[in-house]
C-alpha positions, 0 to 999 in steps of 0.5 A: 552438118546437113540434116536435110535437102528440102523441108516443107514449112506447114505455116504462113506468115511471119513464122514461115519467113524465120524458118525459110531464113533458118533453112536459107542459111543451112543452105536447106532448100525450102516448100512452102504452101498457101492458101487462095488468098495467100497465093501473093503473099511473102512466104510464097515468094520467098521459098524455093518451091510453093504449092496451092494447099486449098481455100482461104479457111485455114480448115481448108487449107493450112489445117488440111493434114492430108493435102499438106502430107501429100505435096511434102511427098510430091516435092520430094520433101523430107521434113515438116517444120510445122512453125507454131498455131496451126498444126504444131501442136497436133498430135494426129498431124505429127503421127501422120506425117510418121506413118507416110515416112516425113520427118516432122519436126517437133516432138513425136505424136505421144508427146504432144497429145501428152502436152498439146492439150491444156486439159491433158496436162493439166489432169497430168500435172495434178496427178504429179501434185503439182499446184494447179487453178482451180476449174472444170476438169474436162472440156466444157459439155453443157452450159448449167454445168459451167455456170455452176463451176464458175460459181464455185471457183468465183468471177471473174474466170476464163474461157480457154480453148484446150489445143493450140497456144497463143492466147487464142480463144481466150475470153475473160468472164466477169459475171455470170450473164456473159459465160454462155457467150464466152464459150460459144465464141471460144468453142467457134474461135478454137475450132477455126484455129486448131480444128478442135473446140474445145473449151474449159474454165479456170479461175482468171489471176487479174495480175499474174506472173507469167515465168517460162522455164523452157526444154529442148531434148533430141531423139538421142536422149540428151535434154537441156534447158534455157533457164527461166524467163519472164513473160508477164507482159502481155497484150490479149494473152499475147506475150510482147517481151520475155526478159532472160533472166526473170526479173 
């Protein structure tokens, strides 16, 4: 079955290539977008129809929601595939791209806000009393006020950026001389990558386990999930493999 004629992929890269291959084998034609500097790059050549989406910052580019909406409608796309890091986990984009009539596939808006933000869901998963780390509550307003946290809960803690996933923004604090640092370089790193800075603390686990329970559900109500999976090695908070079972 053919859900779509033409999906636009708001990504670059490696993630953009998997979904064009996905799209290829669904005989579903494919958009994609670049930045400046990405005008040679694979993903370009590789789909059907690419569009120039803005400068070389991703904040004026690959996070331009606006710009991204308006060259689906203009291609005649139906669809957003968002791939992941950028805008996947965006609530704002994903409601947009409701609001204009393009289908975005991935969760609906409330979903995301509801798990999108690590702070969001974390406040979410204490009120389910579900164990969680300790650390700040909130995102991170003043730099006494973390310093203070980080004291109580004890070094080492890291600084973790609120939106997006992939390990990006993380930063590891050991004492107390490099946490202003940290959140500054976090805040900066965030803001690049998701367009929000915000950023928290939490206790920092020097050898955790890091098992995945994974959930795919549709618009119709039905729900499965992949059982577990182990993801504990990693490199810079970047998962290298995930083994099904855990072990």
């Amino acid at each position: 079955m053919k859900f779509f004629e033409k999906i636009l992929i708001a990504n670059r890269g490696e993630i953009a290539i998997r979904v064009m291959r996905a799209c290829r084998e669904l005989d579903i034609d494919t958009v994609a977008i670049y930045s400046e500097v990405d005008k040679n790059a694979l993903h370009v050549k590789y789909a059907d129809e690419a569009f120039p989406v803005g400068e070389a910052h991703p904040s004026k580019s690959y996070l331009n929601m606006d710009r991204i909406v308006d060259i689906a409608k203009m291609s005649g796309a139906e669809a957003i595939h968002p791939g992941y890091g950028f805008l996947a986990e965006n609530y704002r984009f994903a409601k947009l791209c409701a609001d204009e009539g393009v289908i975005f596939i991935g969760p609906k808006s409330k979903t995301i806000q509801a798990m999108g933000s690590k702070i969001g869901s974390k406040q979410m998963m204490k009120k389910a009393g579900v164990p969680v780390l300790a650390g700040t509550d909130d995102g991170i307003r003043d730099i006494d006020t973390a310093k203070k946290v980080a004291a109580e809960i004890g070094y080492p803690v890291i600084v973790k950026a609120s939106a997006g996933g992939g390990g990006i923004g993380m930063q590891i604090v050991t004492d107390e001389t490099a946490l202003e640092e940290a959140i500054t370089g976090s805040m900066r790193i965030a803001q690049s990558a998701f367009g929000d800075p915000t950023v928290f603390i939490e206790k920092y686990l020097v050898k955790p386990r890091h098992i995945e329970f994974q959930v795919l559900a549709d618009e119709h109500g039905h729900a499965v999930h992949l059982f577990d999976r182990e993801c504990s090695i990693q490199r810079r908070h970047q998962k290298l493999i995930e083994e099904a079972p855990s072990a």
